[in-house]
C-alpha positions in Angstrom: 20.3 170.4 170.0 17.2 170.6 172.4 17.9 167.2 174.3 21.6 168.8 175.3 19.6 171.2 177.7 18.6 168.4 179.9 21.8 167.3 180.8 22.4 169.9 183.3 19.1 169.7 184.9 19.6 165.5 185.2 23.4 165.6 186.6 21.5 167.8 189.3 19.1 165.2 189.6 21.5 162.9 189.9 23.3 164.0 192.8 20.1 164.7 194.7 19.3 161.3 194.2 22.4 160.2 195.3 22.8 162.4 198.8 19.0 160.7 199.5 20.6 157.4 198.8 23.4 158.0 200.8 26.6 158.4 197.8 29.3 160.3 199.1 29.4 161.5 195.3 31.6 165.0 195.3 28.4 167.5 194.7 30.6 170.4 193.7 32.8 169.0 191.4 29.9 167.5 189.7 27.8 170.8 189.2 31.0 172.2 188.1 30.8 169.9 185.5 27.1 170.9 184.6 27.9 174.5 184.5 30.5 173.7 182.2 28.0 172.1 180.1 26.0 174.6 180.2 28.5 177.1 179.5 29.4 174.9 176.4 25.7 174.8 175.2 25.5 178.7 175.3 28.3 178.8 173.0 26.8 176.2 171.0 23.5 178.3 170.5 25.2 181.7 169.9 27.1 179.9 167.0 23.8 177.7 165.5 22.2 181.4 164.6 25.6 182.0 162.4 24.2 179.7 160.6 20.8 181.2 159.6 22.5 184.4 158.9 25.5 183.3 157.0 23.5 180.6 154.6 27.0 180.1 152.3 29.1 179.0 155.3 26.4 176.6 156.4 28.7 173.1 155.2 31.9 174.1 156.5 30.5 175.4 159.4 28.4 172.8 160.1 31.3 170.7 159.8 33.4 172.7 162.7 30.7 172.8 164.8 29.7 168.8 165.3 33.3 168.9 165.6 33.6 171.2 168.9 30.3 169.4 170.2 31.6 165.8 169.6 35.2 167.0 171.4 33.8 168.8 174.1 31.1 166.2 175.2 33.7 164.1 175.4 35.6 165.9 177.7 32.4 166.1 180.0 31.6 162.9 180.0 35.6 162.1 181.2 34.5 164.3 184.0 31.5 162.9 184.7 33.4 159.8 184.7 35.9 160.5 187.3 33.9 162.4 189.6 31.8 159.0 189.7 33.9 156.0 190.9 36.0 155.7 187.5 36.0 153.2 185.3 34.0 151.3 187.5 30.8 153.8 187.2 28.2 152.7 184.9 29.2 156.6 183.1 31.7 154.6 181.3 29.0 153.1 179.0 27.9 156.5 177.2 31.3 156.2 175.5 30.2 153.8 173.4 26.9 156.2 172.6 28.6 158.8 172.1 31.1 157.0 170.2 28.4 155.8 167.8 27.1 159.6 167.9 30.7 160.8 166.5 30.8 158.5 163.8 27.5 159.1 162.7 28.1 162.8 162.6 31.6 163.4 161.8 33.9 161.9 158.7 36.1 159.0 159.4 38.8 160.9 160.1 37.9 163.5 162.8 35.6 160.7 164.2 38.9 158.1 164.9 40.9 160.6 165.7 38.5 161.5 168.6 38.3 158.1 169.6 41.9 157.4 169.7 42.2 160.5 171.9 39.4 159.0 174.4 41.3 156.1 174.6 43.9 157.4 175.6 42.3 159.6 177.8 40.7 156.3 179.3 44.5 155.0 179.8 45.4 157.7 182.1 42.2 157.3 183.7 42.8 153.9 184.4 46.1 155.0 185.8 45.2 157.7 187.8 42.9 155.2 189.3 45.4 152.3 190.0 48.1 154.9 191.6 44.9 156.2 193.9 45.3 160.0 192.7 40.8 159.4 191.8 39.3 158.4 194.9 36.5 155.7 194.4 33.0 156.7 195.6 29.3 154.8 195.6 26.1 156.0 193.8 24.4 154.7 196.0 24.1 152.7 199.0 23.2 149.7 197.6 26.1 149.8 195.5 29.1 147.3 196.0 31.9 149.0 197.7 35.3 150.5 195.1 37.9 149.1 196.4 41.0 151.6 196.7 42.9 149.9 194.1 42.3 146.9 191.4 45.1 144.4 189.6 46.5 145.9 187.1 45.2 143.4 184.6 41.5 143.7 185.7 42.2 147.6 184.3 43.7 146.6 181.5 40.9 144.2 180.4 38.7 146.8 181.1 40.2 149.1 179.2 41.0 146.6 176.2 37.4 145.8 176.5 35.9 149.8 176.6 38.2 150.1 173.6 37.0 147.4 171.2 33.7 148.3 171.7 34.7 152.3 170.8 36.3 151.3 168.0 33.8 148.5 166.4 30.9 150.7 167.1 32.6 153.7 165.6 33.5 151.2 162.4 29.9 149.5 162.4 28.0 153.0 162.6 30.5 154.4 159.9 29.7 151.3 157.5 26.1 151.8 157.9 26.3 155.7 157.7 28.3 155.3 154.3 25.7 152.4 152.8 23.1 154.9 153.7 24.6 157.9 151.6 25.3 155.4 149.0 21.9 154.5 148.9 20.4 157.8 149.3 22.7 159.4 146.3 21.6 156.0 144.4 18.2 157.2 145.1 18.6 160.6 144.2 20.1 159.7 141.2 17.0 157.6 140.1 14.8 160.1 141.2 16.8 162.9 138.6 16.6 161.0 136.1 13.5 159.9 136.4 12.4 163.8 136.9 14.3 164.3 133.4 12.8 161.3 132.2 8.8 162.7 133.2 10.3 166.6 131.7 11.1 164.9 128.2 7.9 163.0 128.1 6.4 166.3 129.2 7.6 168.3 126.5 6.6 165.0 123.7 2.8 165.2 125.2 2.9 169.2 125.3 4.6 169.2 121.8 1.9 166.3 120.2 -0.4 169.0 121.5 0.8 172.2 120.2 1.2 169.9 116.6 -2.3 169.0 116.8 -3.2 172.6 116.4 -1.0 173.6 114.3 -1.8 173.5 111.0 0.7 174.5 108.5 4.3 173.9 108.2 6.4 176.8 109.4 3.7 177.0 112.5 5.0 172.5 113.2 8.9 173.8 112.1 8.8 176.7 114.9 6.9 174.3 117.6 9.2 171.6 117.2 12.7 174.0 117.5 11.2 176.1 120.5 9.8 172.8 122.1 12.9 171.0 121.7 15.2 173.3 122.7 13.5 173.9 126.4 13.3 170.1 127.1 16.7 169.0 126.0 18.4 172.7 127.3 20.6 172.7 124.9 22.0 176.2 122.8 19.7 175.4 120.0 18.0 172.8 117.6 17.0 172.8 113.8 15.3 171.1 111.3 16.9 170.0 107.9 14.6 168.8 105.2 15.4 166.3 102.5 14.6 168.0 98.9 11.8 165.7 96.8 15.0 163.9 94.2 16.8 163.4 98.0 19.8 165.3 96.4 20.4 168.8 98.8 18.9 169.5 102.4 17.7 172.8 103.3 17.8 174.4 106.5 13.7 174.9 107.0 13.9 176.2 110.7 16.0 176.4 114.2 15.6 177.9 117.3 18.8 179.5 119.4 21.0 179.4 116.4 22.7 182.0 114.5 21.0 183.5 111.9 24.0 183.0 109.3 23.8 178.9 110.5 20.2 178.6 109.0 20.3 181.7 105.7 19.9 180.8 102.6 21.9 177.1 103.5 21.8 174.2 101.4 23.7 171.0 102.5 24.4 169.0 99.2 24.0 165.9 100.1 26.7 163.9 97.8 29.4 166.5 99.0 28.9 165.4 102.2 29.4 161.9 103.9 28.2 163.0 107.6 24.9 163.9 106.2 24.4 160.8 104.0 25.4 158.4 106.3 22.2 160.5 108.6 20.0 159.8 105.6 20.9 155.9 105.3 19.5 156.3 108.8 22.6 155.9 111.3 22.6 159.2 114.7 25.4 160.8 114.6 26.7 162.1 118.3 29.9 163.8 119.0 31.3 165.6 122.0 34.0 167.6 120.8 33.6 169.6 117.8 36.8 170.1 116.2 37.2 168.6 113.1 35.9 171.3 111.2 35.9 169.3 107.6 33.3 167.1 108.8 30.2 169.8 108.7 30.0 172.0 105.9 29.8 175.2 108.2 31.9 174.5 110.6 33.4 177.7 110.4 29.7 179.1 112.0 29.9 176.4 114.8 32.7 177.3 116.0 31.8 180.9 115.9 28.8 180.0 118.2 31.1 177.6 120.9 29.0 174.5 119.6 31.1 171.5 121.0 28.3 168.7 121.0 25.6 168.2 118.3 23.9 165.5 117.9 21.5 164.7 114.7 18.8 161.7 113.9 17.1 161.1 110.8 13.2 161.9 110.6 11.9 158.6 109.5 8.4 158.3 108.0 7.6 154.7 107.5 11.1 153.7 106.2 11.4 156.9 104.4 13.7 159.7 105.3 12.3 163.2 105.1 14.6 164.9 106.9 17.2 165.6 109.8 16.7 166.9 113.4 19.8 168.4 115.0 20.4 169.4 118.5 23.7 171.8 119.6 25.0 172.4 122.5 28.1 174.3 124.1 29.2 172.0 126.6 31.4 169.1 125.4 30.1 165.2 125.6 26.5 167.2 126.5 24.5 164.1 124.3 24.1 160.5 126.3 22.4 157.4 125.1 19.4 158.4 126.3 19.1 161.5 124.4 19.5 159.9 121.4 16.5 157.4 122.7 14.7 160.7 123.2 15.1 162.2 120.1 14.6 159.1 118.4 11.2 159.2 119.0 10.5 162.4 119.3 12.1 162.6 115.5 9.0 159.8 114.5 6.3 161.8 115.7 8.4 165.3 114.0 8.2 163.4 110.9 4.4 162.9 111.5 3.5 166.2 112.0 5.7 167.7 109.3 4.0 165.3 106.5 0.7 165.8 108.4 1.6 169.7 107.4 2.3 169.3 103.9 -0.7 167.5 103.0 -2.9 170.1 104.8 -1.0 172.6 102.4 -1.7 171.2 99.6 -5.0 170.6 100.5 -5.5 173.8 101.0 -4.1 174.9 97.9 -6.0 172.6 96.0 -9.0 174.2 97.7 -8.0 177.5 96.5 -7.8 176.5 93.2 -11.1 174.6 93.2 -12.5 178.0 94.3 -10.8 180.2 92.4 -11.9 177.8 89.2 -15.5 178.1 90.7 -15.7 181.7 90.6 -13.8 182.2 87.5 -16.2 179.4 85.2 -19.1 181.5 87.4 -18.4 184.6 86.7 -17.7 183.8 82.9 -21.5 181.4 82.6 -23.1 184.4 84.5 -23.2 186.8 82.0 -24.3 185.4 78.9 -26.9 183.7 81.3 -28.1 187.3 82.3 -27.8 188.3 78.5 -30.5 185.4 77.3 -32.8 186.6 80.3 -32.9 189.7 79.1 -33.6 188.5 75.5 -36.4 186.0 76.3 -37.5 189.1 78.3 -37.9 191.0 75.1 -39.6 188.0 73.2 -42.3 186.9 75.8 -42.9 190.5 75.9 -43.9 190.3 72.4 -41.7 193.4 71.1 -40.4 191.1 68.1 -44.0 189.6 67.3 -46.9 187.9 68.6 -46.2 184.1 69.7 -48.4 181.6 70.3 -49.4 179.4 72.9 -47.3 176.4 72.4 -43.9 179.0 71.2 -44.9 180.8 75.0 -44.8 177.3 77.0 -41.2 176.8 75.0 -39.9 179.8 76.2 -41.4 180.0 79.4 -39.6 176.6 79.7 -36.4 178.1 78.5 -36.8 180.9 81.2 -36.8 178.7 83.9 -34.4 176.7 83.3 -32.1 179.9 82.4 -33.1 181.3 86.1 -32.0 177.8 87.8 -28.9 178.4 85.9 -28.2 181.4 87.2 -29.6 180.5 90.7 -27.0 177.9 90.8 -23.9 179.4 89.5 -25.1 182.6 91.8 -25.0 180.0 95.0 -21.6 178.5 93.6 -20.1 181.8 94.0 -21.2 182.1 97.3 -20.0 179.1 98.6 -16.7 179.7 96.9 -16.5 182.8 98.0 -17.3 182.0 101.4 -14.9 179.6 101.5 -11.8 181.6 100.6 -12.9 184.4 103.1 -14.3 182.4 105.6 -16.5 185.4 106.9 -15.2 186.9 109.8 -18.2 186.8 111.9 -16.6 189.2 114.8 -16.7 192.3 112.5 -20.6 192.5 112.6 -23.7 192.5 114.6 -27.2 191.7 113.7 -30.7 192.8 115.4 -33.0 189.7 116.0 -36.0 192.1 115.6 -35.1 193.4 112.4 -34.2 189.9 110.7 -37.8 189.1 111.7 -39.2 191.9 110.0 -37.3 191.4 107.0 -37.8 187.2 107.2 -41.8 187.9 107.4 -41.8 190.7 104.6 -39.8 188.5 102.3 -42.3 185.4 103.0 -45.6 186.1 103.7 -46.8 186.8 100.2 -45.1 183.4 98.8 -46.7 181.6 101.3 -50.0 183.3 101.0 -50.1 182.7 97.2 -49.6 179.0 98.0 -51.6 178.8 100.7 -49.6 177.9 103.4 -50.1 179.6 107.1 -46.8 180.9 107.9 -45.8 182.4 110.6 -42.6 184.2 112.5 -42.4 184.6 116.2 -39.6 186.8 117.8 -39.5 188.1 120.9 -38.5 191.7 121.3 -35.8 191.7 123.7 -33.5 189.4 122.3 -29.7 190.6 122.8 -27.6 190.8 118.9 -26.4 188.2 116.8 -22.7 187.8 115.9 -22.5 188.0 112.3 -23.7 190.1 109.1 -27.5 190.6 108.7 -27.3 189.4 105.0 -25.3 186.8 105.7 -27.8 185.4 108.5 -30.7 186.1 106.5 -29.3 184.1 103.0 -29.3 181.1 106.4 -32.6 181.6 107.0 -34.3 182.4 103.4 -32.8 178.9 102.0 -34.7 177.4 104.9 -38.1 178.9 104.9 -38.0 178.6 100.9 -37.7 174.7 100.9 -39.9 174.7 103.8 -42.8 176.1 102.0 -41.5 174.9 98.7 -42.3 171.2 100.0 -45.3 171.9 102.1 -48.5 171.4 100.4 -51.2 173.7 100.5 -52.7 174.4 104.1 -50.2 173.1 105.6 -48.5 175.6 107.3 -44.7 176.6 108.1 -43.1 178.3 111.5 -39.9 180.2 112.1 -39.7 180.7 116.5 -36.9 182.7 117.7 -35.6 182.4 121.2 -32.5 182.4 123.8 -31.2 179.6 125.1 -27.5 178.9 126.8 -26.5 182.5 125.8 -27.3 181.7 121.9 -30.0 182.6 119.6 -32.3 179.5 118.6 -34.4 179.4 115.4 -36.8 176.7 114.7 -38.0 176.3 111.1 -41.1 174.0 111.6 -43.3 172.6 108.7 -45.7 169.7 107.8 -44.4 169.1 104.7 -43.2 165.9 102.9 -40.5 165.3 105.0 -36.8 163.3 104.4 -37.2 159.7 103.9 -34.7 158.3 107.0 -32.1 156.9 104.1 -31.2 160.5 102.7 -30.8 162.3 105.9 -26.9 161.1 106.3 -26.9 162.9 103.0 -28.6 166.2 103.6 -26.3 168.6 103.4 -23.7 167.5 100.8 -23.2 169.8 98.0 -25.7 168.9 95.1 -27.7 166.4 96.9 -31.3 166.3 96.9 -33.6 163.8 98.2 -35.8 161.8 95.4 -39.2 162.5 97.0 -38.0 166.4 96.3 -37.0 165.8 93.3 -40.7 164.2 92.4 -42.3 167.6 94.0 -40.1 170.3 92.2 -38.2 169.1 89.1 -36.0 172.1 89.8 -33.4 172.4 92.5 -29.7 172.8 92.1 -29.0 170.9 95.4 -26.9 173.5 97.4 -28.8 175.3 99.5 -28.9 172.9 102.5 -24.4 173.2 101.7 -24.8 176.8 101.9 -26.7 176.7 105.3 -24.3 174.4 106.6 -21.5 176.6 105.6 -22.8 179.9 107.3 -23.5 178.0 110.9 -20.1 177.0 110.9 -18.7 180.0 110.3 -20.4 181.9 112.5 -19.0 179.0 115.1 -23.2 177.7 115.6 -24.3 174.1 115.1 -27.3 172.8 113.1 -29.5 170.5 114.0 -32.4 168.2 111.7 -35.4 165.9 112.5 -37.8 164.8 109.8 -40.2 162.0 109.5 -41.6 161.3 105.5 -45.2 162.3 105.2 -45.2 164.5 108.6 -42.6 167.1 108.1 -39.2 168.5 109.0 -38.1 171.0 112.0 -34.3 172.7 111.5 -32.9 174.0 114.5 -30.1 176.3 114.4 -27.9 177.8 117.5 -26.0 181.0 116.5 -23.7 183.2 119.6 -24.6 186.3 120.6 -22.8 189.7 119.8 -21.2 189.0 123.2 -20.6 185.3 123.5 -17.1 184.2 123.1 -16.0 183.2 119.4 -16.0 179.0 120.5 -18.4 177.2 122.6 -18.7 174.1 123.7 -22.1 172.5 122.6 -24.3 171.6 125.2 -27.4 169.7 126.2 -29.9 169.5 128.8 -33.6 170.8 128.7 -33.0 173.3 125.6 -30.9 170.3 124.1 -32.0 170.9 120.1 -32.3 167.7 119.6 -35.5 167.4 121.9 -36.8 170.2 120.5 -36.9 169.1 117.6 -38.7 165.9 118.2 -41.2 168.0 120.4 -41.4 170.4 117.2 -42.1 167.3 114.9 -44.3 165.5 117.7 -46.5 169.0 117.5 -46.8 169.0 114.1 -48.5 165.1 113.8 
């Protein structure tokens, strides 16, 4: 539209440069002509800002207005034209330009018909010319002189020649314009469906991801639906699974569906042969849902408008679990490539439901191992307590004098009795723990007070051993997340082993400090140490290492478990480095009151694990 404003401005041009030359070009006729194209242009401009205001009219519009442009540019340049020696000024060639212009702009129709009408107005150009009603004139002085008239046949070969080249041009720049579109709607074509393409794979990585943490079954049933349902945009998807004797299906979940679709429906699978011939695994894809006898509730599709559905069999490793459905109102909605889609999207579905199940029963199995923990605890524990209390009474001498060698029996007996009760008292814990999983958010614990309680608990034990023992907290260190017992049952099983396995003078340290917005304890000692093959070992459940076992025939094995246990529910990590015959340091990172609930473990200069070795280094 901008280059249109220099044609007035150049036609002036022209016929200055053509009075300096010496044309005896007709000035007024041709800024006639110019103020008619600028006239024209004005027009043009008022109407372009239609087009900004009035955004739905924009493609008819549009259409009109190349239209009016492409006619009245035409009759401009048969002005031009005439006013500058006929068809023998070099004018004549913009035809073809503009011809090309037309054809690129305008459809085939409008753009012949405009050339057929130039044509013509060529002809009676050509024969105003030859019956002298257009004087000739020069552009210039060096131009060869018009003669007054020309044969007839020299027109008419121009003409014929001016016309061909309208017409092929036109028909050339028409081809090309319509292998362009083709091309470009080819293009856009591939570039939708790869867009749909990139969505679907989209919504499979987003989905694997949403699987991964989800856990149970109705959590991967209410993913997969809602999931599904956005990337295929469809009216609704659901998720039948295969009963265990592969007799009924059961409607487990479904997103956009009717609630009366899903309730309370069982699909036997005998009474129908849609469903069965889904189980042998063959898709099943329809457009047009009318035949009502083919799904068992029909009736509820066609309540809902479903006219395409479109089900594949979830396939685990040959075996058929289940069947993922996808409905949709439109008819013929599902394409090869949705069933491609689905296909394997319905393998990892399959995944991710069996994946659930066996965390389920996992779980339950867990629950019952607990529950049977606690139960055979609670039933040892009191007739445990009841024997205390009688070997109590008979060391005490209330039934008789004993002996020396009847006291070492019974003193014996008492110990033993106590690890009992030690034992089932830290089974109950860790069952206990287990099923509650200790929701560390509900409490808050003072640094400075654990300290007080850690060193009053300790420093007579380790004084009647012999051991220098020591505790080192800072004042001003910000609250623990997590129950004061809770931490401190963390701590005592710690410090005990530590000066249970330290010999005398040697000498055990418990160092608080903040690092990385967590409270660090290091529990140092120069005891015996854990021989390099049992540390892979050290916290399972009942394990203790055989240089322990050599020290204190006692032991049930679960403290270090416990420990464990409590650090990961709180959401901290633990940390060990022991060398045999040197000693052991435990580090242990717990969040404060404050610190968010997960946090990433990091390293750097507080990393534990140099620490530690600095810890052990000290203690050589």
């Amino acid at each position: 539209m901008r280059g249109r404003w220099w044609i007035p401005p150049a036609i002036l041009a022209g016929i200055l440069g053509g009075r300096l030359a010496g044309s005896d070009l007709p000035a007024e006729k041709l800024l006639l002509v110019a103020a008619y194209i600028l006239a024209y242009n004005l027009g043009f401009y008022r109407w372009s800002l239609d087009f900004a205001r009035e955004a739905a009219r924009y493609g008819p519009a549009r259409r009109r207005f190349a239209f009016w442009q492409a006619a009245l540019d035409s009759s401009a340049l048969f002005l031009l034209t005439a006013f500058s020696g006929g068809l023998a000024s070099p004018i004549r060639f913009f035809f073809i330009g503009h011809a090309v212009l037309i054809a690129f702009l305008l459809p085939s129709r409008s753009t012949y018909g405009l050339i057929v009408l130039m044509v013509a107005g060529l002809i009676g150009l050509a024969a105003s010319e030859y019956m002298g009603w257009i004087p000739p004139h020069a552009l210039g002085s060096a131009a060869r002189s018009l003669e007054t008239s020309r044969a007839a046949s020299q027109l008419f070969t121009e003409i014929l020649f001016l016309a061909t080249a309208l017409f092929l041009s036109a028909f050339l720049t028409a081809s090309g314009k319509k292998l362009f579109r083709q091309n470009i709607d080819s293009l856009r074509q591939r570039c939708d469906a790869l867009t749909g393409t990139n969505k679907k794979f989209k919504t499979l990585f987003s989905m694997i991801h949403a699987l991964g943490s989800a856990q149970h079954l109705d959590q991967v049933l209410q993913t997969v639906t809602t999931e599904f349902t956005a990337a295929l945009e469809v009216k609704g998807v659901s998720v039948k699974l295969l009963s265990d004797e592969g007799k009924s299906l059961r409607y487990a979940a479904a997103c956009g569906l009717p609630e009366a679709f899903i309730k309370e429906k069982v699909v036997e699978v005998d009474k129908s042969p849609l469903n069965k011939r889904i189980i042998e695994g063959e898709p099943f894809v329809t457009g047009n849902v009318t035949a009502s006898e083919m799904f068992q509730f029909g009736e509820v599709l066609t309540e809902a408008e479903i006219r395409s559905v479109l089900f594949l069999p979830l396939n685990l490793d040959g075996r058929i679990i289940g069947i993922l459905g996808a409905y949709c109102e439109r008819p013929n909605r599902f394409h090869q490539e949705d069933v491609d889609f689905l296909r394997l999207a319905a393998g990892i579905v399959a995944i991710a439901l069996e994946n659930a199940r066996a965390y389920e029963a996992v779980e339950k199995a867990l629950r019952e191992r607990s529950w049977f923990m606690m139960r055979v605890a609670h039933n040892l524990r009191a007739p445990l307590a009841a024997m205390l209390s009688i070997l109590e009474v008979v060391c005490g001498g209330y039934l008789g004098q004993l002996n020396d060698e009847q006291r070492e029996y019974l003193r014996r007996l008492d110990r033993r009795v106590r690890t009992m009760l030690s034992l089932i008292s830290e089974l109950m814990f860790l069952a206990r723990n287990r099923e509650e999983k200790l929701s560390a958010a509900q409490a808050a614990t003072d640094p400075t007070l654990l300290a007080r309680r850690i060193r009053r608990t300790f420093q007579d034990k380790a004084a009647e051993k012999r051991v220098n023992f020591m505790v080192d907290a800072p004042e001003d260190l910000p609250p623990l997340r997590g129950q004061l017992e809770v931490i401190e049952q963390m701590l005592e099983n710690l410090i005990s082993n530590a000066i249970k396995y330290t010999p005398t003078e040697g000498s055990v340290n418990v160092r608080f400090s903040q690092t990385n917005g967590k409270i660090r304890f290091e529990i140092s000692d120069t005891g015996i140490g854990i021989p390099a093959a049992d540390k892979a070992k050290l916290f399972t459940e009942f394990f203790r290492a055989e240089n322990a076992k050599s020290v204190a025939k006692d032991g049930t094995g679960l403290g270090l478990a416990i420990v464990k246990e409590i650090v990961d529910n709180l959401d901290g990590r633990i940390l060990a480095e022991s060398e045999e015959g040197v000693g052991t340091v435990f580090v242990v990172d717990l969040p404060t009151a404050a610190a968010p609930e997960k946090t990433a473990a990091t390293t750097g200069p507080s990393d534990p694990t140099q620490n530690a070795m600095e810890g052990l280094t000290r203690h050589k």
